[in-house]
N, C-alpha and C positions, 0 to 999 in steps of 0.2 A: 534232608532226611539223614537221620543219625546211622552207621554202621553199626548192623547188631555187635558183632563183638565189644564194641562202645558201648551201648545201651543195656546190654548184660554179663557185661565182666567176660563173656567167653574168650578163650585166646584162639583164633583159628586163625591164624598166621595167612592164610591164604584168602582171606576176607580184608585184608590191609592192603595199603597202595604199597607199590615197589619202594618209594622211599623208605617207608615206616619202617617195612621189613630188612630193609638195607640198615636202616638204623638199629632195630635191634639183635639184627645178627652183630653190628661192629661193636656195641655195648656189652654182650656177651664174649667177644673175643677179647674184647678190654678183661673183661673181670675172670675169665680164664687164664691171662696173662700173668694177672698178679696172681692168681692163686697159684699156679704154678710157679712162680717167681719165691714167692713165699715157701711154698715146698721144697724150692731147691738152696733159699737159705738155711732152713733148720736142718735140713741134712747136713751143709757144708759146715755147720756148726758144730752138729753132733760127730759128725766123723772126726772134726779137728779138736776136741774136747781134750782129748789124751794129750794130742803134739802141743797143746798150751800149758800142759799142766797144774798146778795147783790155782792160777787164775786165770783159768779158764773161765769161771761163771763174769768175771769183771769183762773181760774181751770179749764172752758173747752178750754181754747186755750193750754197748757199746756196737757189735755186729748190728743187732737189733735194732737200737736207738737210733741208727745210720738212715735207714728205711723204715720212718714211719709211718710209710701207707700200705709196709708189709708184717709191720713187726705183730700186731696181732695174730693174724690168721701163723705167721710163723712161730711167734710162741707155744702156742696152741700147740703145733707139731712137735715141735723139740718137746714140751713138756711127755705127750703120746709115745714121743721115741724112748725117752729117759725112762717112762715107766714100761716097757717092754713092748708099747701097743703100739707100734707106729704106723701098721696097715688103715689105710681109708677107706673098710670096706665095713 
C-alpha cells in the first residue's frame, strides 16, 4: 500500500520513515549551504570592488568562474547589491 503523501503529492513530513526524513533534512542543509556560500561570495566581492580598482569586474568574474556550483545564485547577488537592492526580503 502506497503512502498517501506518495499517492497525492502531499508533503506531511511526519507521514515518511526516519530515513526519508533524514534524507531530506540533509538535502535541504546541502542546498542551504551553498546558498549561503554563494551569499557570502557576492558580498566579499562587492565589498572588495573598490580595493581592486579599475579591474575589478575581470577579478570578480574570475572570483566567480572559481566556483561554478555557486557562481549563479552569487551573481544574482552582486548584480542586486550593485543596483542598490541587495536585501533578500
Amino acid at each position: 500500500m502506497k503512502n498517501r503523501s506518495e499517492s497525492t503529492g502531499s508533503w506531511n513530513l511526519a507521514s515518511l520513515t526516519a530515513e526519508k526524513r533524514a534524507e531530506i533534512e540533509a538535502h535541504k542543509a546541502a542546498c542551504l549551504g551553498r546558498w549561503k556560500a554563494a551569499q557570502d561570495l557576492a558580498a566579499t566581492i562587492y565589498a572588495q570592488r573598490r580595493d581592486k580598482g579599475n579591474g575589478w569586474r575581470m577579478w570578480a568574474e574570475r572570483e566567480l568562474a572559481a566556483h561554478p556550483e555557486l557562481e549563479q545564485e552569487a551573481r544574482a547577488k552582486l548584480n542586486r547589491l550593485m543596483k542598490g537592492k541587495g536585501g533578500d526580503g
